[in-house]
py3Dmol code that shows the C-alpha trace and the ligand (Angstrom):
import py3Dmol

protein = """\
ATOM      1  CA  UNK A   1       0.000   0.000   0.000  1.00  0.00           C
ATOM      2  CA  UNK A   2       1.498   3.424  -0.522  1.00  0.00           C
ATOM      3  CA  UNK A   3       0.432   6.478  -1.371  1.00  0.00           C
ATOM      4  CA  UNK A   4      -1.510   8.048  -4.753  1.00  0.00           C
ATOM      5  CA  UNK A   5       0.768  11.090  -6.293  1.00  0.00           C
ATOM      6  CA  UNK A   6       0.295  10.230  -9.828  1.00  0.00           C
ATOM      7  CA  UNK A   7      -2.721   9.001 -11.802  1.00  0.00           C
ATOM      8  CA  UNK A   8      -3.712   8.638 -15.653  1.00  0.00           C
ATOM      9  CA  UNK A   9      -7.299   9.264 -16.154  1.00  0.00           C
ATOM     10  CA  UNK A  10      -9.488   8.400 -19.853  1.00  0.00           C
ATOM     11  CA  UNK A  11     -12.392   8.172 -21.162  1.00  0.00           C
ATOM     12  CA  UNK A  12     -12.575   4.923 -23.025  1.00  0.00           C
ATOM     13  CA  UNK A  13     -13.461   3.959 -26.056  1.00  0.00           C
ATOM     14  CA  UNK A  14     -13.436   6.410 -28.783  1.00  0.00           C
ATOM     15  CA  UNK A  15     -15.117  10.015 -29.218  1.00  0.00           C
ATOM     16  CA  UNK A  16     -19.088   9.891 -29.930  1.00  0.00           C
ATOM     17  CA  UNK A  17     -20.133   9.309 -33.378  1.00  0.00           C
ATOM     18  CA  UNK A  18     -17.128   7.860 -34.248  1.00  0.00           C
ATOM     19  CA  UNK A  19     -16.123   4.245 -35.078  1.00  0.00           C
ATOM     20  CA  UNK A  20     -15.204   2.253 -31.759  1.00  0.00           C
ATOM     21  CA  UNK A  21     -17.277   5.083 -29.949  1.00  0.00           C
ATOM     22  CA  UNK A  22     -19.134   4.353 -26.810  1.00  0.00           C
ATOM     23  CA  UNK A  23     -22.620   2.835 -25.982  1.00  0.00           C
ATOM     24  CA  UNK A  24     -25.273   5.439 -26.083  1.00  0.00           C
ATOM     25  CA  UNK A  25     -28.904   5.698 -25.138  1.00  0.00           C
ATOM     26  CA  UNK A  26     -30.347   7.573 -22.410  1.00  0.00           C
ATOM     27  CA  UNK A  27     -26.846   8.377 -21.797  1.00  0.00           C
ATOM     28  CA  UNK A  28     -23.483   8.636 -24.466  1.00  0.00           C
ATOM     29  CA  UNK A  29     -20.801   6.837 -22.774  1.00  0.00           C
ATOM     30  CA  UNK A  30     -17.865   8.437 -25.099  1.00  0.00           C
ATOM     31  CA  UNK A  31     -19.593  12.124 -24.205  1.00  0.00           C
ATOM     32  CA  UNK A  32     -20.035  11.301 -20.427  1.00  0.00           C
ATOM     33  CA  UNK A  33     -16.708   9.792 -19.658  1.00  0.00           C
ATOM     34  CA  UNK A  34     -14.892  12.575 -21.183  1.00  0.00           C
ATOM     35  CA  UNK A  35     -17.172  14.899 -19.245  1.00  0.00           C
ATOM     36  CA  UNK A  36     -15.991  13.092 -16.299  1.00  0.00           C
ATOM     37  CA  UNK A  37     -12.166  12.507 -16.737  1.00  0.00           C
ATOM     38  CA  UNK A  38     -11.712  15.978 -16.880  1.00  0.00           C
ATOM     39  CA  UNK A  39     -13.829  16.713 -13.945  1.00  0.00           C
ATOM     40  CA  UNK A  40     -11.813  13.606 -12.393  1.00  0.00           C
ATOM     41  CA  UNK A  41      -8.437  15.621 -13.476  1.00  0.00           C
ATOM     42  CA  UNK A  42      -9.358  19.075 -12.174  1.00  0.00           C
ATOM     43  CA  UNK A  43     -10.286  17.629  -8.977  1.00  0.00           C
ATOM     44  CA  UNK A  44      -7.036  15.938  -8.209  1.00  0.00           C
ATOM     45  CA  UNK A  45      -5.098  18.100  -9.175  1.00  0.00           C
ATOM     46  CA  UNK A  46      -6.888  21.246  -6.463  1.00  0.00           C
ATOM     47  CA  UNK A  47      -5.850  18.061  -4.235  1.00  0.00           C
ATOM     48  CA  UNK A  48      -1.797  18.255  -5.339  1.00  0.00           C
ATOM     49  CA  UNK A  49      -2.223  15.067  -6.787  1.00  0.00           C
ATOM     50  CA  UNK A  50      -0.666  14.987 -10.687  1.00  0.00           C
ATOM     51  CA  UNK A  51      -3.236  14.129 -12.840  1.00  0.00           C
ATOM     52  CA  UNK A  52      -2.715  13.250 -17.029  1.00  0.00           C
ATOM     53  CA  UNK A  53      -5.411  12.561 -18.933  1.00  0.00           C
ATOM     54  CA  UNK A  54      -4.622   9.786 -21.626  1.00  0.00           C
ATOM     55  CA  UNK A  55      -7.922   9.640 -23.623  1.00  0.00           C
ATOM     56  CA  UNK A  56      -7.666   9.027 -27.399  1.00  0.00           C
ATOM     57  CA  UNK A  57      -9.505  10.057 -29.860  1.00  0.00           C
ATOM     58  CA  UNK A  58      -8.022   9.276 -32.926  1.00  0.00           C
ATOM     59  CA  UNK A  59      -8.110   5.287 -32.698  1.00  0.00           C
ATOM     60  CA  UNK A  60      -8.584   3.187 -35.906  1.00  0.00           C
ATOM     61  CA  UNK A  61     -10.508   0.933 -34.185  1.00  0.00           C
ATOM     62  CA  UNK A  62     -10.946  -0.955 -30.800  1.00  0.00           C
ATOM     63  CA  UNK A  63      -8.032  -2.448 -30.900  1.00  0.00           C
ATOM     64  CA  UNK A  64      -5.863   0.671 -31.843  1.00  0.00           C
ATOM     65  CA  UNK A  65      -8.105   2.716 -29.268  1.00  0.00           C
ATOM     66  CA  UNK A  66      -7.007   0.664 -26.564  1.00  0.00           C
ATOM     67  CA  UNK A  67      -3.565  -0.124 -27.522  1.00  0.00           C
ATOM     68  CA  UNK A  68      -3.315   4.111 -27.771  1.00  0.00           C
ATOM     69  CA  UNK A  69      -4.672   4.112 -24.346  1.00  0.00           C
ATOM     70  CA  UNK A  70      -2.058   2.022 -23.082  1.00  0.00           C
ATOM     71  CA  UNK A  71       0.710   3.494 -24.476  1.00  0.00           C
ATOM     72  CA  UNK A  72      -0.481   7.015 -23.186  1.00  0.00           C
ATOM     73  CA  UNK A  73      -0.438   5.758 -19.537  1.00  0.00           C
ATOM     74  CA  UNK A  74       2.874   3.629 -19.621  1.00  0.00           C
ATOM     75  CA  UNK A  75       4.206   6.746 -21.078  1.00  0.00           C
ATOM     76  CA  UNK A  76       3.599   7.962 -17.635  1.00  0.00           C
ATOM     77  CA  UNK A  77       6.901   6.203 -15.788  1.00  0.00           C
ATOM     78  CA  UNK A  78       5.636   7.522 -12.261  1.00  0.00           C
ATOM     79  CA  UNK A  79       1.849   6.969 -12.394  1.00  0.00           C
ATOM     80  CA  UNK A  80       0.828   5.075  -9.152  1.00  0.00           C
ATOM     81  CA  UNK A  81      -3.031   3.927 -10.610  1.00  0.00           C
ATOM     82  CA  UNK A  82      -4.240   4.547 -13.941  1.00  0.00           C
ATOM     83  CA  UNK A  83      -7.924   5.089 -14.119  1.00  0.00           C
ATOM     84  CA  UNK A  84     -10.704   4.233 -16.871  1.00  0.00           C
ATOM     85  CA  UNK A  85     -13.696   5.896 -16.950  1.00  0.00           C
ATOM     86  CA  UNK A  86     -16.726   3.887 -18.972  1.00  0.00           C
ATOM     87  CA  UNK A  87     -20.558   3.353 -18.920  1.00  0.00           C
ATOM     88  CA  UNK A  88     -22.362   0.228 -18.585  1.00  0.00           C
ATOM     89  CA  UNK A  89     -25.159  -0.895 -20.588  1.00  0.00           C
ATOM     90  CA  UNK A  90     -27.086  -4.376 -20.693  1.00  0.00           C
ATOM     91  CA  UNK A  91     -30.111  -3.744 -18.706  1.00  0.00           C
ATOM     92  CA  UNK A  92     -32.597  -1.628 -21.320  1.00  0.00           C
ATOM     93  CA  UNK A  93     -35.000   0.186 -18.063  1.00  0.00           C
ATOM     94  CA  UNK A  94     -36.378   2.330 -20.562  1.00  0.00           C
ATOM     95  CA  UNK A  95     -39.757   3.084 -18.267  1.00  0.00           C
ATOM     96  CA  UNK A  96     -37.788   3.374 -15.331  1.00  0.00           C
ATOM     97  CA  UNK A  97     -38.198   0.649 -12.522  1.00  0.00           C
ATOM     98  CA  UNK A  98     -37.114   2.338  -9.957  1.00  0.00           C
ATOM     99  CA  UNK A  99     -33.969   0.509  -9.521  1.00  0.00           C
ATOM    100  CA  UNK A 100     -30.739   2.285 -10.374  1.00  0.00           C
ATOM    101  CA  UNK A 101     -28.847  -0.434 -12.010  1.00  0.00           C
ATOM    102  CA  UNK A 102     -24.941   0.811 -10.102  1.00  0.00           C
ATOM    103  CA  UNK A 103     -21.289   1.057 -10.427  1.00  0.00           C
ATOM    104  CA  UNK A 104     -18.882  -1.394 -10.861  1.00  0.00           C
ATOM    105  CA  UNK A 105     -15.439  -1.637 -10.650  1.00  0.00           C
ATOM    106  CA  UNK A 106     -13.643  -4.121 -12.611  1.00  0.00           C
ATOM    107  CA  UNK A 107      -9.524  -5.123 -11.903  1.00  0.00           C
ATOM    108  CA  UNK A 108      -7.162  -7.977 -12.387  1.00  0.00           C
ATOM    109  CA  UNK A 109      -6.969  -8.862  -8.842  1.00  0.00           C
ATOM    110  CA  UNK A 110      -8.837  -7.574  -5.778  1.00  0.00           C
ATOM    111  CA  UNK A 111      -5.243  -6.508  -3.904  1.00  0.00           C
ATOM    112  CA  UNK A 112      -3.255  -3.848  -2.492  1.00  0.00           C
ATOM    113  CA  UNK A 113      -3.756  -0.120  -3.320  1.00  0.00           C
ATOM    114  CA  UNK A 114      -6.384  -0.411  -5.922  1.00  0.00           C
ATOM    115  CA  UNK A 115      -8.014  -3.318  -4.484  1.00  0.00           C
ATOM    116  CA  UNK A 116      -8.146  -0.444  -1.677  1.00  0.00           C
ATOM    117  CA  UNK A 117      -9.494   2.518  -4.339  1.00  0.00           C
ATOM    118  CA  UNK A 118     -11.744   0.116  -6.000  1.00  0.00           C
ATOM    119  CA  UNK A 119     -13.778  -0.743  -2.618  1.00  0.00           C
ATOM    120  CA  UNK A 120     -13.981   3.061  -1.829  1.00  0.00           C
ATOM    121  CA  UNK A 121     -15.261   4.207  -5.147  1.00  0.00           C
ATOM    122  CA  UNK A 122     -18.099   1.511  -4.826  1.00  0.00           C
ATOM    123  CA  UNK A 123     -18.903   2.862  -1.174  1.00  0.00           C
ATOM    124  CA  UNK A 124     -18.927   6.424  -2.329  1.00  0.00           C
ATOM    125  CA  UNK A 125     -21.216   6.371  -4.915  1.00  0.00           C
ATOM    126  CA  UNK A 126     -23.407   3.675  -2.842  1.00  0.00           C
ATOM    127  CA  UNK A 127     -23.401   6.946  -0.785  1.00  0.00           C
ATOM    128  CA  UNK A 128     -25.190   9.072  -3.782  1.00  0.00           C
ATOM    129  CA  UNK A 129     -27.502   6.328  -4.706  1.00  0.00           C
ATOM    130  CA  UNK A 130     -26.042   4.373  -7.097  1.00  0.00           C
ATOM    131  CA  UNK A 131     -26.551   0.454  -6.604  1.00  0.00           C
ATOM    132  CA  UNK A 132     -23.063  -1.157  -5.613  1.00  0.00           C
ATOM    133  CA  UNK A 133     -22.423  -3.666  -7.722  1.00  0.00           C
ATOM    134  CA  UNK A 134     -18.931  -4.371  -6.362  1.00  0.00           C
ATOM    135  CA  UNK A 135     -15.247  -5.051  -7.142  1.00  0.00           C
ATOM    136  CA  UNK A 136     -14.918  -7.418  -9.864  1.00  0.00           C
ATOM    137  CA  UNK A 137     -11.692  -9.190 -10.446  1.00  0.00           C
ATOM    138  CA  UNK A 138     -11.544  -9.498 -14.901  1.00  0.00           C
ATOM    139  CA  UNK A 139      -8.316 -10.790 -16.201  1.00  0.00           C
ATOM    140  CA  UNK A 140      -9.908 -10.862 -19.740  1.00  0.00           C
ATOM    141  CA  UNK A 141      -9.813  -6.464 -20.388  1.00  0.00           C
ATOM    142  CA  UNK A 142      -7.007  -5.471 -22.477  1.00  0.00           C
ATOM    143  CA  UNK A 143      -6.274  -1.749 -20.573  1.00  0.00           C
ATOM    144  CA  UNK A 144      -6.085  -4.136 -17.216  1.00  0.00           C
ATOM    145  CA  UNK A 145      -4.106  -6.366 -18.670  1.00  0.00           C
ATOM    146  CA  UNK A 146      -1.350  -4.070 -20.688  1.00  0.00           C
ATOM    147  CA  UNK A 147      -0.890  -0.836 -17.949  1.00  0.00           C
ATOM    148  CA  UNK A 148       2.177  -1.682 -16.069  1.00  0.00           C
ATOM    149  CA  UNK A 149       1.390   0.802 -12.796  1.00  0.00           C
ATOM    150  CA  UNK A 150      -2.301  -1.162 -11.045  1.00  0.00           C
ATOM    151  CA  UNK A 151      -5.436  -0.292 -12.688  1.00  0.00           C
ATOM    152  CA  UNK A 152      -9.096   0.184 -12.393  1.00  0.00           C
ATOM    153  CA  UNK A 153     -12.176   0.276 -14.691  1.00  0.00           C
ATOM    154  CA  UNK A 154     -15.180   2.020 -13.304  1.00  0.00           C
ATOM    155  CA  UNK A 155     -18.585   1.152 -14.760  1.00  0.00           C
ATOM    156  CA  UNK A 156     -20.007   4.610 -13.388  1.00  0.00           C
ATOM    157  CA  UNK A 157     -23.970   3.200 -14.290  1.00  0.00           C
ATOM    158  CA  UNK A 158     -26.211   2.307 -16.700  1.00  0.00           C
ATOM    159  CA  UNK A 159     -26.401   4.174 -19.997  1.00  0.00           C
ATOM    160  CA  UNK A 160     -29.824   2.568 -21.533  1.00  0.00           C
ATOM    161  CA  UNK A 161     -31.600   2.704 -17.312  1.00  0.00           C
ATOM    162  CA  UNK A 162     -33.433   5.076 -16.839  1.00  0.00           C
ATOM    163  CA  UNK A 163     -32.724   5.295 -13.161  1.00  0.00           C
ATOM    164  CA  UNK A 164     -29.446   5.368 -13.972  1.00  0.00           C
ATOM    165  CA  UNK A 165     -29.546   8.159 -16.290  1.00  0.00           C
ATOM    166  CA  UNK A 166     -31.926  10.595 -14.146  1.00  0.00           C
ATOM    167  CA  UNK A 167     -29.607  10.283 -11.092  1.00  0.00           C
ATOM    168  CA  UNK A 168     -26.563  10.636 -13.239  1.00  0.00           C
ATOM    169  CA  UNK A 169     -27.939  13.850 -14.732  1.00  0.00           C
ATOM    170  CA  UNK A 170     -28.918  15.249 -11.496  1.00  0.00           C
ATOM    171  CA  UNK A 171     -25.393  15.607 -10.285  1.00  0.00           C
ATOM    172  CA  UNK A 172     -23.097  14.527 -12.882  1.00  0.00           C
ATOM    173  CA  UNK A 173     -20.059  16.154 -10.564  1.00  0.00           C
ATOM    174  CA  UNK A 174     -20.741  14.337  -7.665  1.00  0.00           C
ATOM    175  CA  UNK A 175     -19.588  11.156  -9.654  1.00  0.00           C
ATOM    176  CA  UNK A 176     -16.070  13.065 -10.056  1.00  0.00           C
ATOM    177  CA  UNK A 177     -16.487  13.727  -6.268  1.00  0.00           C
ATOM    178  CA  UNK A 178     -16.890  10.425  -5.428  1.00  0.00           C
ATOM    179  CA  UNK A 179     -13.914   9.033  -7.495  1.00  0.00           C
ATOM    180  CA  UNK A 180     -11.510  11.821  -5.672  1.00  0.00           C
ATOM    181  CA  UNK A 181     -12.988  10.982  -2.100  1.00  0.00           C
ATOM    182  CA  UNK A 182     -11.857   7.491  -2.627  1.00  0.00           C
ATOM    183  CA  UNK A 183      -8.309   8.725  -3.770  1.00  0.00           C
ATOM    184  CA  UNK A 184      -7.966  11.484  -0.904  1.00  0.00           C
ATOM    185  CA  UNK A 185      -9.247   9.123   1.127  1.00  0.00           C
ATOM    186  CA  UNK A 186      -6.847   6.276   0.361  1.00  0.00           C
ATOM    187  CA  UNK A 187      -3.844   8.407   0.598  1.00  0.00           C
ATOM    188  CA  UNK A 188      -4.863   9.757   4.208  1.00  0.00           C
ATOM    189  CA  UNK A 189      -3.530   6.458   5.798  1.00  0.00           C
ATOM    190  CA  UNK A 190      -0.275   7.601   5.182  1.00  0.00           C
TER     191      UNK A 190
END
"""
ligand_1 = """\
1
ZN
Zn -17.246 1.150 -22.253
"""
view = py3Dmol.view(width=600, height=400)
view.addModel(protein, "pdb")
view.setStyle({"model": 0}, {"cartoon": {"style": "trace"}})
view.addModel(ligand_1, "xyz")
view.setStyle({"model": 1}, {"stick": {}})
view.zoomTo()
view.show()
């Protein structure tokens, strides 16, 4: 365990509208999680923490988006957690249930520092209302499987839920909140 001074942030996939964009429905994934890397960014960095943001948006396809992504935050020799920002989908609410469908965060092994980050990001936005879905250990993602510093995928919520999407669009800044709380949170242990 040590502490978080460096940390990549992206948006994956690539921009809206283009090939190997996001899912979209109530909610654009590509649009949202570049709204909320930068957020993500600003935010550590008022908290002294160096923050690069290593989204692409030029990729070929997939493959070359994430393969881009990867370079971009090995590039970064001193990044302690690299961070990917995405939107789930999968659960097509589109009357609304009534049950926000949640976050997730997804990593190679539940260990160690972002074992640590992974947890609190779950409990935080548990916190604003958003369904924990828990830590998932996936040794099958290519950006967990070719950063060399640990990292984490958040599933923020739902893009085609409707709960999802209303509580999302409420307070789209308290999901950048949340992220940082688990970070600053992390590192006041030390
Ligand atoms: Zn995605």
């Amino acid at each position: 365990m040590k502490k978080i001074k460096t940390v990549t942030v992206h948006g994956g996939h690539n921009p809206s509208g283009k090939i190997a964009c996001g899912a979209s429905d109530f909610l654009d994934e590509s649009k949202e999680d570049r709204y909320i890397t930068k957020k993500v960014i600003k935010l550590l960095k008022k908290k002294g923490i160096k923050a690069i943001n290593c989204t692409v948006n030029n990729g070929k396809n997939q493959t070359d988006v994430l393969q881009k992504i990867c370079a971009k935050c090995n590039a970064v020799t001193d990044a302690d957690l690299h961070i990917s920002i995405h939107f789930n989908s999968g659960r097509a609410d589109k009357k609304g249930d009534g049950k926000v469908g949640g976050t997730e965060v997804l990593l190679t092994e539940n260990v160690s520092d972002k074992g640590d980050i992974a947890k609190r990001i779950c409990n935080q936005m548990k916190r604003l209302g958003y369904t924990n879905r828990g830590v998932k250990v996936n040794k099958g993602l290519y950006f967990l499987n070719h950063t060399k510093a640990p990292a984490i995928l958040i599933e923020v919520c739902f893009v085609d839920d409707r709960d999802d999407a209303i509580l999302y669009r409420k307070d789209r800044d308290a999901v950048a909140k949340a992220i940082i709380k688990a970070v600053v949170n992390h590192n006041k242990r030390y």
